[in-house]
The first five atom37 places (N, CA, C, CB, O) and aatype in JSON, in Angstrom:
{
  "aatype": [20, 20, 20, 20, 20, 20, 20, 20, 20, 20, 20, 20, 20, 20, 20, 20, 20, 20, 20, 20, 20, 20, 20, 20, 20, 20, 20, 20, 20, 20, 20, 20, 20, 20, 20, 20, 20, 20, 20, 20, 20, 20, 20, 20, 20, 20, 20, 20, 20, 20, 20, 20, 20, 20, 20, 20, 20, 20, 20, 20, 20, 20, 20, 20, 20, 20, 20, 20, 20, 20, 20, 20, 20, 20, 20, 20, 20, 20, 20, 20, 20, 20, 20, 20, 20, 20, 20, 20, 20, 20, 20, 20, 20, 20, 20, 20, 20, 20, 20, 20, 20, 20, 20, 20, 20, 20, 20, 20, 20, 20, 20, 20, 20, 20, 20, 20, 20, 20, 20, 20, 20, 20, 20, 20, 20, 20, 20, 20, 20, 20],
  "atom_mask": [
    [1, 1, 1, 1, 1],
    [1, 1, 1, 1, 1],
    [1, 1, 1, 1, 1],
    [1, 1, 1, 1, 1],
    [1, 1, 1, 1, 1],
    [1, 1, 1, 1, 1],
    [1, 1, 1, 1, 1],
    [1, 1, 1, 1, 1],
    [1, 1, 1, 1, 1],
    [1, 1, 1, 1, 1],
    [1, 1, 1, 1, 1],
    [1, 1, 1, 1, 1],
    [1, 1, 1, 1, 1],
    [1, 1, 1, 1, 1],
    [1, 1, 1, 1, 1],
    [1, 1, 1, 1, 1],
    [1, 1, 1, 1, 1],
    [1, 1, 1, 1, 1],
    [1, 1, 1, 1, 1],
    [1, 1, 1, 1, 1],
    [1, 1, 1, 1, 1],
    [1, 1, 1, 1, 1],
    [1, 1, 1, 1, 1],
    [1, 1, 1, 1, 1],
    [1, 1, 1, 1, 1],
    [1, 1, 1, 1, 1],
    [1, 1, 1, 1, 1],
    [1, 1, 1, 1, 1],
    [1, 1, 1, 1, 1],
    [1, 1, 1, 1, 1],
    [1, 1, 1, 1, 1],
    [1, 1, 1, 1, 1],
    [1, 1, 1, 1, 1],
    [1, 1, 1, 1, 1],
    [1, 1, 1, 1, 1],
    [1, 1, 1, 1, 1],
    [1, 1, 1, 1, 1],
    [1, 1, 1, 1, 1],
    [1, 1, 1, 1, 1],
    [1, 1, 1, 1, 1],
    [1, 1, 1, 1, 1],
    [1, 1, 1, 1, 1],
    [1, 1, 1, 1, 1],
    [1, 1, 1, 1, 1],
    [1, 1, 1, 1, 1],
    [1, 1, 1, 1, 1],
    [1, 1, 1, 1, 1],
    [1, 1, 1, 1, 1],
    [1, 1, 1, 1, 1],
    [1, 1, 1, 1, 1],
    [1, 1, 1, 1, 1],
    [1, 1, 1, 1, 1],
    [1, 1, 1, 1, 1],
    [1, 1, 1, 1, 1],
    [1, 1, 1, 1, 1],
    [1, 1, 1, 1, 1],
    [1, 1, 1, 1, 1],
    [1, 1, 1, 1, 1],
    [1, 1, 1, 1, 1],
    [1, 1, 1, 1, 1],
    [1, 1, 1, 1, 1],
    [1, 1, 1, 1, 1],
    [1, 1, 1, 1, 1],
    [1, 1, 1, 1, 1],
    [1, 1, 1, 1, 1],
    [1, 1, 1, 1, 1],
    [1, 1, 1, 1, 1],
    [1, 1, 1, 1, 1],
    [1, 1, 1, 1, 1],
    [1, 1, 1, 1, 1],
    [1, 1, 1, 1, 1],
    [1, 1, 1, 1, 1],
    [1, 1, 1, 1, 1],
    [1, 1, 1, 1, 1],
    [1, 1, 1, 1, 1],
    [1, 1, 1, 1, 1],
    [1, 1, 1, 1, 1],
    [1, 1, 1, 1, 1],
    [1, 1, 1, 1, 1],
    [1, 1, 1, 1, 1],
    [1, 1, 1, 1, 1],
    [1, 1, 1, 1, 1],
    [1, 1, 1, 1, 1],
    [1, 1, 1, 1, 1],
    [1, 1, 1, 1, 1],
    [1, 1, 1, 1, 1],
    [1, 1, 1, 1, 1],
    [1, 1, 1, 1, 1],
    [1, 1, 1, 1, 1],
    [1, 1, 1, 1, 1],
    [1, 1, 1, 1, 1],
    [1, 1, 1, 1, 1],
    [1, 1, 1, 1, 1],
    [1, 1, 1, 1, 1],
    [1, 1, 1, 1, 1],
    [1, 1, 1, 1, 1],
    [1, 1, 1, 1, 1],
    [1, 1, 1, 1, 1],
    [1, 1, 1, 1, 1],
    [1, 1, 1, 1, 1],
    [1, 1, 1, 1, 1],
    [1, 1, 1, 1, 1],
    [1, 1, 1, 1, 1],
    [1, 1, 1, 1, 1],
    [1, 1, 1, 1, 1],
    [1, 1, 1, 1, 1],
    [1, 1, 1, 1, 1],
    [1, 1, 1, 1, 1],
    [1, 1, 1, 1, 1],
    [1, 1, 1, 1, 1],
    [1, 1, 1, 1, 1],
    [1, 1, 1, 1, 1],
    [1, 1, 1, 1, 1],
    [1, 1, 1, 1, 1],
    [1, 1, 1, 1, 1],
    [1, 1, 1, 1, 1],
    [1, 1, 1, 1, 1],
    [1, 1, 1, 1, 1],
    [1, 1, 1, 1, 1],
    [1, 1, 1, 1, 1],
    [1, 1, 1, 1, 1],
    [1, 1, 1, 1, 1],
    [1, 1, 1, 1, 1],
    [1, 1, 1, 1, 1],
    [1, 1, 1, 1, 1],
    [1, 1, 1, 1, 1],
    [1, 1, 1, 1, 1],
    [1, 1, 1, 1, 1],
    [1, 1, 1, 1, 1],
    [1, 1, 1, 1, 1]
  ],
  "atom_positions": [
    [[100.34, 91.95, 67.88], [99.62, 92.96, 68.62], [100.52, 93.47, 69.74], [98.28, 92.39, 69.19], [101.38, 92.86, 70.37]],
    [[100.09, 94.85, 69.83], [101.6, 95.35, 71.08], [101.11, 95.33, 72.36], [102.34, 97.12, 70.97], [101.81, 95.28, 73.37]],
    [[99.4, 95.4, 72.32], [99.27, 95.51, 73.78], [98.06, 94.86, 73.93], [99.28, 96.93, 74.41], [96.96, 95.41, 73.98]],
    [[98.36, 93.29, 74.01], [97.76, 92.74, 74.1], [96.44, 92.42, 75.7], [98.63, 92.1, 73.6], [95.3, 91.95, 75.75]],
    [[97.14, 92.82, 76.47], [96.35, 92.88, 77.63], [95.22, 94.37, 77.62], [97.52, 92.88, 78.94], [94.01, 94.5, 77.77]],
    [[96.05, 95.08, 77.44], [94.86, 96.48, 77.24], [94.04, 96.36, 76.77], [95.01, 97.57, 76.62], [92.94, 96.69, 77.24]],
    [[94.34, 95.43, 74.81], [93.1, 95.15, 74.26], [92.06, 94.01, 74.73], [93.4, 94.92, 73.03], [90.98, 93.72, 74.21]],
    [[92.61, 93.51, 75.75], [91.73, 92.03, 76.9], [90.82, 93.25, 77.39], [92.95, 90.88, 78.7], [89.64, 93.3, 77.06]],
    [[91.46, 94.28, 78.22], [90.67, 94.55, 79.04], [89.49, 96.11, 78.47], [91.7, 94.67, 80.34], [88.53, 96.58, 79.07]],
    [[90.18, 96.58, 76.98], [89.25, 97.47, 76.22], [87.67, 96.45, 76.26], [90.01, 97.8, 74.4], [86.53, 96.67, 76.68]],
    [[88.24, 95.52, 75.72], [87.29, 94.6, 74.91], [86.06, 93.87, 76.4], [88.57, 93.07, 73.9], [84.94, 93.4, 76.21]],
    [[86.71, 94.0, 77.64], [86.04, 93.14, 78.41], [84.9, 94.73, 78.95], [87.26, 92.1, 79.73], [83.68, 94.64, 79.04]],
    [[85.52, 95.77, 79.16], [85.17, 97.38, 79.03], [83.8, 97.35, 78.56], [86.17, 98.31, 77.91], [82.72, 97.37, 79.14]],
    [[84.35, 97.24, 76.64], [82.75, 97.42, 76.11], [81.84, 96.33, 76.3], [82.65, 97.65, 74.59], [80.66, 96.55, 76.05]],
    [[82.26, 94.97, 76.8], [81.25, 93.65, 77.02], [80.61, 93.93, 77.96], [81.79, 92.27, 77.3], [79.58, 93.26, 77.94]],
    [[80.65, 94.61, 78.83], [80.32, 95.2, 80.35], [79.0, 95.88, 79.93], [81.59, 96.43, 81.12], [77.83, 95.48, 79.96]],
    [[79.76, 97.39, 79.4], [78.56, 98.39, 78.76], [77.17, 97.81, 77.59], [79.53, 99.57, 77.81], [75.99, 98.16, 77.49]],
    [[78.03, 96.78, 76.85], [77.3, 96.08, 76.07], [75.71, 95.27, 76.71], [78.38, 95.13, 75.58], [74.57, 95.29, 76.24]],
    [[76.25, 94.65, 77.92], [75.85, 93.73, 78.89], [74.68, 94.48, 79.75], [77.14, 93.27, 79.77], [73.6, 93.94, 80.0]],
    [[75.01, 95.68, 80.12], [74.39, 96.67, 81.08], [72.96, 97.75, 79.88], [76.11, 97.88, 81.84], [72.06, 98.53, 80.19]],
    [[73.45, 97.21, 78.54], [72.48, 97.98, 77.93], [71.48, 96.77, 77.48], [73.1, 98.99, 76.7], [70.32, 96.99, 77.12]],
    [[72.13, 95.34, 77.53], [71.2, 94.45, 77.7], [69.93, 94.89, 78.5], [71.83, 93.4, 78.26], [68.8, 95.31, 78.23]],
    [[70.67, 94.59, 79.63], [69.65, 94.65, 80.86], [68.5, 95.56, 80.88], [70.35, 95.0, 82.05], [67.37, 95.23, 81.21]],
    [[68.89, 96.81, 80.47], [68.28, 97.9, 80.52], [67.23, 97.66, 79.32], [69.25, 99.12, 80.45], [66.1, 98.13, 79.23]],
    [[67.7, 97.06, 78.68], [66.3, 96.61, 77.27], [65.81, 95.81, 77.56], [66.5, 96.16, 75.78], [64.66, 96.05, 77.2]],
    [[65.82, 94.62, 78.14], [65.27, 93.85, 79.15], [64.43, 94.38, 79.73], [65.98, 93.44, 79.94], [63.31, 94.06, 79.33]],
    [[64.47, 95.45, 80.98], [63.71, 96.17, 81.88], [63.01, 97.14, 80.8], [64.6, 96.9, 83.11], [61.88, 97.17, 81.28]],
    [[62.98, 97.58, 80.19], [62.38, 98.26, 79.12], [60.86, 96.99, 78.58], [63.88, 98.58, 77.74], [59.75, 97.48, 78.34]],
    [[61.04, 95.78, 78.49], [60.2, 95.09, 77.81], [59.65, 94.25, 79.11], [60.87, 94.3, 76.53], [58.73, 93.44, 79.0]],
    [[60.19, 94.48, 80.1], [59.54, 93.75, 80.99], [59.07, 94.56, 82.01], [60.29, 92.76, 81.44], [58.99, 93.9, 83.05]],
    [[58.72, 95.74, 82.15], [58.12, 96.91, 82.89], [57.17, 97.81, 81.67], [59.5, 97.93, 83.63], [56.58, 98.86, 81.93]],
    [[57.18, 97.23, 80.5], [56.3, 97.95, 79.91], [56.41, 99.77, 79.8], [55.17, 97.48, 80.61], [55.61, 100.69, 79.95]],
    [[57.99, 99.65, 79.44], [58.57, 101.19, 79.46], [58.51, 101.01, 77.65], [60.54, 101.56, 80.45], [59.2, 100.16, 77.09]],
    [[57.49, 102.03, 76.83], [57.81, 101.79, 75.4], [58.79, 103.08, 74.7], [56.29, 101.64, 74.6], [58.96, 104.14, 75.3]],
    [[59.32, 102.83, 73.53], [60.3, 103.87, 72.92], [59.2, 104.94, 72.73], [61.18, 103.37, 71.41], [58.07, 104.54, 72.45]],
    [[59.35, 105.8, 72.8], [61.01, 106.48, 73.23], [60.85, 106.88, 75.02], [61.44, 108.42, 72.06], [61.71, 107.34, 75.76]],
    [[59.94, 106.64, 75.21], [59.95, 106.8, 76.75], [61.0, 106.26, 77.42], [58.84, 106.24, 77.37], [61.42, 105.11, 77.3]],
    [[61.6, 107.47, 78.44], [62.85, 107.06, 79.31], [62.55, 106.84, 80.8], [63.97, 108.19, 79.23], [63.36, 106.3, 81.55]],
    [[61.26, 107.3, 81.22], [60.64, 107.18, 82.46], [59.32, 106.31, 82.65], [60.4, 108.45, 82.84], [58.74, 106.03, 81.61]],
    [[58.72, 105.82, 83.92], [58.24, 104.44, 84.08], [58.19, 104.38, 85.28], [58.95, 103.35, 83.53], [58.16, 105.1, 86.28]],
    [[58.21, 102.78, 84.83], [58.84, 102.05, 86.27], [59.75, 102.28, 86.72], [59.08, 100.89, 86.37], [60.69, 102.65, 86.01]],
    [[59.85, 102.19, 87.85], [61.51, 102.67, 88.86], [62.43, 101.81, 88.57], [61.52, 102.59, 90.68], [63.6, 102.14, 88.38]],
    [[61.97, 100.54, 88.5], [63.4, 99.25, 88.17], [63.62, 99.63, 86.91], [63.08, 97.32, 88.18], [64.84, 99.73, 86.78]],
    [[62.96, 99.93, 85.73], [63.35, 100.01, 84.67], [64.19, 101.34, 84.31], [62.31, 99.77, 83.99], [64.89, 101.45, 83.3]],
    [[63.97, 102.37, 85.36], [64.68, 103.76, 85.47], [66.24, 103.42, 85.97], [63.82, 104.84, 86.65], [67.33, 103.86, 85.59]],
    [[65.95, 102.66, 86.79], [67.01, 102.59, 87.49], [68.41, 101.73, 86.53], [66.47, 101.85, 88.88], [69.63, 101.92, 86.51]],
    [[67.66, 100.9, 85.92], [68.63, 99.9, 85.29], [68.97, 101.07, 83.64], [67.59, 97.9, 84.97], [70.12, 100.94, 83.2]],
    [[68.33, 101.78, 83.08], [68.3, 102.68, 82.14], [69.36, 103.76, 82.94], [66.69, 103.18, 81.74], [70.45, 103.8, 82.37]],
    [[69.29, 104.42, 83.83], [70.08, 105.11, 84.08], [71.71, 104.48, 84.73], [69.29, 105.9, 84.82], [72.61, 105.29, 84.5]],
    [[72.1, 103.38, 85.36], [73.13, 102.6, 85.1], [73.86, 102.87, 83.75], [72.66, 101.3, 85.19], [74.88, 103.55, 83.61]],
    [[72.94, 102.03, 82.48], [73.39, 102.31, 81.22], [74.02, 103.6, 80.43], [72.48, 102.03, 80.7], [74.78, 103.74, 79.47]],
    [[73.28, 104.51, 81.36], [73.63, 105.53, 80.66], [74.7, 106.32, 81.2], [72.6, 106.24, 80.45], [75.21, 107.22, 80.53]],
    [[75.09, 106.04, 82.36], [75.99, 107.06, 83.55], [77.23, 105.75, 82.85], [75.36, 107.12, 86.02], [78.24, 106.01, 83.49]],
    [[77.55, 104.63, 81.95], [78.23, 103.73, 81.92], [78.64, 104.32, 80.76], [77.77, 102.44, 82.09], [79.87, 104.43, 80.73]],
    [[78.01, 104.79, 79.64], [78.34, 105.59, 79.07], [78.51, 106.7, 79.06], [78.08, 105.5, 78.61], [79.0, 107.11, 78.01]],
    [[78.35, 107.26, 79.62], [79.18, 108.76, 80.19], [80.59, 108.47, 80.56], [78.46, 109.49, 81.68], [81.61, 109.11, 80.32]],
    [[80.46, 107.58, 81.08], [82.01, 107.26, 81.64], [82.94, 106.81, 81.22], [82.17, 106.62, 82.43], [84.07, 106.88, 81.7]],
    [[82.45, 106.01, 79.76], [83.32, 105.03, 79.07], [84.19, 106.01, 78.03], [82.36, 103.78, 78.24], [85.32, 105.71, 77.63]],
    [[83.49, 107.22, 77.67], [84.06, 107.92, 76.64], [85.05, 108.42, 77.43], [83.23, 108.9, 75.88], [86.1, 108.01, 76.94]],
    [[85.23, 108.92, 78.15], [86.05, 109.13, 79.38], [87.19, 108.55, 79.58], [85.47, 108.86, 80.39], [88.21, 109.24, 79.56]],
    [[87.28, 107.02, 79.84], [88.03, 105.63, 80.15], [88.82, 105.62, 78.86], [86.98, 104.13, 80.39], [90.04, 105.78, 78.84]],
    [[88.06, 105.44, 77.77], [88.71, 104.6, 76.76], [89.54, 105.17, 76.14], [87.99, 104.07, 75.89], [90.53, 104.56, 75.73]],
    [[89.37, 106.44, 75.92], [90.74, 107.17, 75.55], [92.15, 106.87, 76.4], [90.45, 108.73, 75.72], [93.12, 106.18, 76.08]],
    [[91.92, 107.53, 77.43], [93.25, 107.21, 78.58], [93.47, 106.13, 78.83], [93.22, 107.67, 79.89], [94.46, 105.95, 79.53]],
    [[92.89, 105.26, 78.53], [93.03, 103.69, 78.68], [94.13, 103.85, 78.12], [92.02, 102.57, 78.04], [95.15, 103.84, 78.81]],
    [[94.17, 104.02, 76.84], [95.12, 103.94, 75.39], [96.3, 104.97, 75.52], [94.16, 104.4, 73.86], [97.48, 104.67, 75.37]],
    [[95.95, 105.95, 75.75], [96.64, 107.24, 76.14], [98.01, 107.19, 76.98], [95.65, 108.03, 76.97], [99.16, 107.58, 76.78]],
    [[97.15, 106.34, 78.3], [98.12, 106.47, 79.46], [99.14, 105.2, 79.33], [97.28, 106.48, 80.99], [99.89, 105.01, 80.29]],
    [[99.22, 104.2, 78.06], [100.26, 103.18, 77.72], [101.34, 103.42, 77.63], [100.17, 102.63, 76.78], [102.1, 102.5, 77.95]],
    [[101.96, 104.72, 77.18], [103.75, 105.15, 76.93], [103.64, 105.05, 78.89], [104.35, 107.48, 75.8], [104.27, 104.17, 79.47]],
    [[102.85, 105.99, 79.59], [103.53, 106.1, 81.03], [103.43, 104.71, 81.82], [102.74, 107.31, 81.96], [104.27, 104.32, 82.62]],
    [[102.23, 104.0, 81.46], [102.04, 102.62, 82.64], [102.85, 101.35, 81.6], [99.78, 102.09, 83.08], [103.56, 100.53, 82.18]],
    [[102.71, 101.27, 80.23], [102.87, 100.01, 79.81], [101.47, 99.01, 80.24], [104.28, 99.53, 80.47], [100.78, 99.05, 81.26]],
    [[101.36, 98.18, 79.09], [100.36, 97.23, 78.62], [100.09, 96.42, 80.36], [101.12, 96.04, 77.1], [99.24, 96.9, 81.11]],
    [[100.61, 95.68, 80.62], [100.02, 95.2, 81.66], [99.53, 96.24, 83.18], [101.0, 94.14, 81.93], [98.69, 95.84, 83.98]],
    [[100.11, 97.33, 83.29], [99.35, 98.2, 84.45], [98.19, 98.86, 84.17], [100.12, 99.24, 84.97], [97.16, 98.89, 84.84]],
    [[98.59, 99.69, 82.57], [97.47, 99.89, 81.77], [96.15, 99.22, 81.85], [97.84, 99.71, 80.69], [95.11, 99.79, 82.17]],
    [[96.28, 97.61, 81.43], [95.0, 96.64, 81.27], [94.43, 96.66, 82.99], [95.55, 94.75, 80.57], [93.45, 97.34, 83.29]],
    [[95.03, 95.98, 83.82], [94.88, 96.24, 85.57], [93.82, 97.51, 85.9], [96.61, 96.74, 86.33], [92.7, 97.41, 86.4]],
    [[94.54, 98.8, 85.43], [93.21, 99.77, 85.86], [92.39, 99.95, 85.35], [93.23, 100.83, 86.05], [91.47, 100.63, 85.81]],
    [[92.36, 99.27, 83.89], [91.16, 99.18, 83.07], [90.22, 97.97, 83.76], [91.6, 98.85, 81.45], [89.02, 98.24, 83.86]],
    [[90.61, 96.85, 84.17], [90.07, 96.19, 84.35], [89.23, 96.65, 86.21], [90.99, 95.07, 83.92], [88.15, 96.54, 86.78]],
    [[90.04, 96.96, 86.37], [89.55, 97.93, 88.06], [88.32, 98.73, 87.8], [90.87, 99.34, 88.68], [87.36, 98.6, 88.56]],
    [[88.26, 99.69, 86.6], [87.43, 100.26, 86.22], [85.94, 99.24, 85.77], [88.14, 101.02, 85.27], [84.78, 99.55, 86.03]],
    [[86.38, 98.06, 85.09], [85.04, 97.61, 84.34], [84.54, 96.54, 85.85], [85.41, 96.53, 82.4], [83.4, 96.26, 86.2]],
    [[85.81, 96.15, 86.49], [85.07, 96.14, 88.0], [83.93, 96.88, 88.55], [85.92, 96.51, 88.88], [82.83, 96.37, 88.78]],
    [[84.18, 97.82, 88.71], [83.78, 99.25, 89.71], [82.4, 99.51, 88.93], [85.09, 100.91, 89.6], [81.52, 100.22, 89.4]],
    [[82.32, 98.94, 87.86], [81.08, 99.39, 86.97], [79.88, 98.38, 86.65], [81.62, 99.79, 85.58], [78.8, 98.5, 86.08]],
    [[80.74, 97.03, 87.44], [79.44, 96.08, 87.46], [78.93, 96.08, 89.24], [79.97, 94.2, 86.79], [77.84, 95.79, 89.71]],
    [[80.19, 96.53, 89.92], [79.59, 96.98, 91.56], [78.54, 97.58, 91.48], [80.42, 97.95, 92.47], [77.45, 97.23, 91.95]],
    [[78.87, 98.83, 90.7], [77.9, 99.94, 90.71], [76.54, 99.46, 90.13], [78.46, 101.18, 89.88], [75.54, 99.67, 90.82]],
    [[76.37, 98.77, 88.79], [75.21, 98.36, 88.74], [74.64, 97.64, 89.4], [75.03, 98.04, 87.99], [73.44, 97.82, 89.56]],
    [[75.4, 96.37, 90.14], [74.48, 96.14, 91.16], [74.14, 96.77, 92.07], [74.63, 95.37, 91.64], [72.92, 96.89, 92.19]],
    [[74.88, 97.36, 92.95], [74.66, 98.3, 94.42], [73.67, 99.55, 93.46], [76.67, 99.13, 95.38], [72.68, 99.99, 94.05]],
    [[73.89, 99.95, 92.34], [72.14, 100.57, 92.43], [70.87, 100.12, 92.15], [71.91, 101.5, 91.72], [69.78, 100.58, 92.5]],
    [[71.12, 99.25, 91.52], [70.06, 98.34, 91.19], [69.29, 97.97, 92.26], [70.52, 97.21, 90.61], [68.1, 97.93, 91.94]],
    [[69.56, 97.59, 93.83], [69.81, 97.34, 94.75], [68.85, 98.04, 95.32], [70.93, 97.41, 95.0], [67.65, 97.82, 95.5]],
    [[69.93, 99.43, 95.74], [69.46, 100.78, 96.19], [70.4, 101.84, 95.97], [69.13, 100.78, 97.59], [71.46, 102.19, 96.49]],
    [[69.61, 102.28, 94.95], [70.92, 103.4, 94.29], [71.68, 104.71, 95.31], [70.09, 104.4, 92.88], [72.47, 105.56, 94.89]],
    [[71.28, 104.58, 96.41], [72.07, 105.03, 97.56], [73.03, 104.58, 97.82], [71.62, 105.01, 98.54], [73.71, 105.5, 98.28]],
    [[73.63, 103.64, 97.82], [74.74, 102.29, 98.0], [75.52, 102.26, 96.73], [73.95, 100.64, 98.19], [76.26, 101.29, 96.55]],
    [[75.44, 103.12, 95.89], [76.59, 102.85, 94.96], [77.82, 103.32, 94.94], [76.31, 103.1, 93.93], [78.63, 103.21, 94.02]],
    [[78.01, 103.98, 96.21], [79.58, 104.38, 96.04], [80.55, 103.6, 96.13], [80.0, 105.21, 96.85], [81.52, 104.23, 95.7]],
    [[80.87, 102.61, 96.43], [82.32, 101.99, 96.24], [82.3, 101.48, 94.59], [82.61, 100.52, 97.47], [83.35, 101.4, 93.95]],
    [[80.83, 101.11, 93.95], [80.87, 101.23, 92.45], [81.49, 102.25, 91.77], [79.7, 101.27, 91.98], [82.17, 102.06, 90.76]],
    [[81.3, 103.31, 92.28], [81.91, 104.53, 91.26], [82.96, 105.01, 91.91], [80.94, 105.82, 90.9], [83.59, 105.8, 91.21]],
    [[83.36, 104.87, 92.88], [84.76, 105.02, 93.31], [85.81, 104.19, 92.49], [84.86, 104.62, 94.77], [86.9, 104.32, 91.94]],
    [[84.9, 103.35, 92.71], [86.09, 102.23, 91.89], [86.1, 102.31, 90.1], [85.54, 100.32, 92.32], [86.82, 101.76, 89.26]],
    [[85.18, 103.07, 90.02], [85.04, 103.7, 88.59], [86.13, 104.83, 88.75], [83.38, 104.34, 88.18], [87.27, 104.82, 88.29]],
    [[85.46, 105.9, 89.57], [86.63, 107.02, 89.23], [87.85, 107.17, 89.38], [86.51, 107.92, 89.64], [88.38, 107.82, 88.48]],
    [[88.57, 106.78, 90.28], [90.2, 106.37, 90.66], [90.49, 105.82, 89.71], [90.63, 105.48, 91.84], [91.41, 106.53, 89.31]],
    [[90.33, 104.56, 88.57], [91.07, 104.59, 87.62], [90.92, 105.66, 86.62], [91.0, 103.51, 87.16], [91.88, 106.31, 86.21]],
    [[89.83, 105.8, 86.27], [89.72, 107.16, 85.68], [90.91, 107.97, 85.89], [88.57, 107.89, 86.22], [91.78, 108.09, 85.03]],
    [[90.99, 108.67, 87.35], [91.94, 109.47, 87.47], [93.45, 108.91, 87.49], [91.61, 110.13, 88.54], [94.37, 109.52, 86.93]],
    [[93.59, 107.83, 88.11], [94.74, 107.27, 87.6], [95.32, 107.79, 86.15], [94.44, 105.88, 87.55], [96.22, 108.6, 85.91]],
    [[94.58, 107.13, 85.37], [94.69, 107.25, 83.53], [95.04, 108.83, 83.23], [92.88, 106.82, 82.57], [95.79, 109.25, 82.35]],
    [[94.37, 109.53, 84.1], [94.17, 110.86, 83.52], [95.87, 111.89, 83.61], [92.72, 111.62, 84.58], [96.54, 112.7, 82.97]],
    [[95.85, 111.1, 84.92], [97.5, 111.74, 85.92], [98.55, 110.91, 85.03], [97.71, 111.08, 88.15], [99.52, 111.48, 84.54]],
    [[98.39, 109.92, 84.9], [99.38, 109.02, 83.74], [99.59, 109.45, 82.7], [99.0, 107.82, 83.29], [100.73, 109.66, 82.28]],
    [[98.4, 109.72, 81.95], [98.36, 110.48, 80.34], [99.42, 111.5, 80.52], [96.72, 111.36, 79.83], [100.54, 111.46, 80.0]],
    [[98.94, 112.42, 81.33], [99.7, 113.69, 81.56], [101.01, 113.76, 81.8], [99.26, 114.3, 82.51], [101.81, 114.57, 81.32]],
    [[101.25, 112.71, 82.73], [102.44, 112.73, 83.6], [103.31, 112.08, 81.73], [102.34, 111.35, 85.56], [103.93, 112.92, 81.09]],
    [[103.23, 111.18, 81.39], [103.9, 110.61, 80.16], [103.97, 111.61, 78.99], [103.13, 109.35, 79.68], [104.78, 111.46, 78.07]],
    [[103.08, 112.68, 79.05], [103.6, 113.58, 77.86], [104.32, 114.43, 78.44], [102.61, 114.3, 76.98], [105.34, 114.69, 77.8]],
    [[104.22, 115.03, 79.47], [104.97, 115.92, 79.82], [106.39, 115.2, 80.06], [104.35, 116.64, 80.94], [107.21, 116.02, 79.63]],
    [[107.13, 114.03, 80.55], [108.04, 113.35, 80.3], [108.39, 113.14, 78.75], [107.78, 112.3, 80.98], [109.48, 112.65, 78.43]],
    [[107.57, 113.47, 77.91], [107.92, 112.61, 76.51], [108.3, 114.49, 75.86], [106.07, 111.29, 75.49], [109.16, 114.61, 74.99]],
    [[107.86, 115.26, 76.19], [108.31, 116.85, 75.99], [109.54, 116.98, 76.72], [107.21, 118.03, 76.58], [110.33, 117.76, 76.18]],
    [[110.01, 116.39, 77.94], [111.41, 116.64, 78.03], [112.67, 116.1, 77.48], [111.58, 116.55, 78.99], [113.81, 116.57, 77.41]],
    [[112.04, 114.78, 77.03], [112.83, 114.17, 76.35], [113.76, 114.81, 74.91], [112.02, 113.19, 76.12], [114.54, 114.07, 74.31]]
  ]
}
């Protein structure tokens, strides 16, 4: 395997999202929120919308995760991935909490994001001069 840490931290990525859609089915059966209903109880809104802003974001991540490997290499690569699946269990707690308080969650979501994004870029446009 060539990049073995990236795929640590892809894989720890979707255990996260995996984990967070737990919860949210959880709060779904324990607030008495039934399918297909997306609204309810507030805890169960709250933990449903986590899930879903986690996926918004992941389609996002996981590309440039992969993407931005020619410019960072496997171990800086995995690091902001892993910064990211950080920033995304902050965030579910600090909204869970009080979803006013989630910004250092999604900060710490979006900076790698953008990291990845400036990397991607920055490595093709280096790999076109080449």
């Amino acid at each position: 395997m060539l990049n073995p840490l990236t795929t640590l931290a892809t894989v720890f990525a979707i255990l996260v999202y995996f984990a967070l859609g737990m919860v949210a089915g959880r709060a779904r059966s324990t607030y008495g929120v039934t399918a297909p209903a997306m609204t309810g109880h507030i805890e169960f809104e709250k933990r449903s919308r986590v899930q879903i802003n986690t996926l918004e974001q992941i389609v996002i991540f996981l590309p440039l995760l992969w993407l931005s490997l020619g410019a960072l290499g496997d171990l800086w690569a995995a690091l902001v991935g892993l910064v990211w699946s950080a920033g995304r269990i902050i965030y579910a707690r600090a909204y869970y909490a009080d979803p006013a308080k989630r910004s250092l969650g999604f900060t710490l979501t979006m900076l790698p994001t953008i990291v990845l994004l400036v990397a991607t870029i920055w490595g093709a446009v280096r790999g076109l001069m080449i």
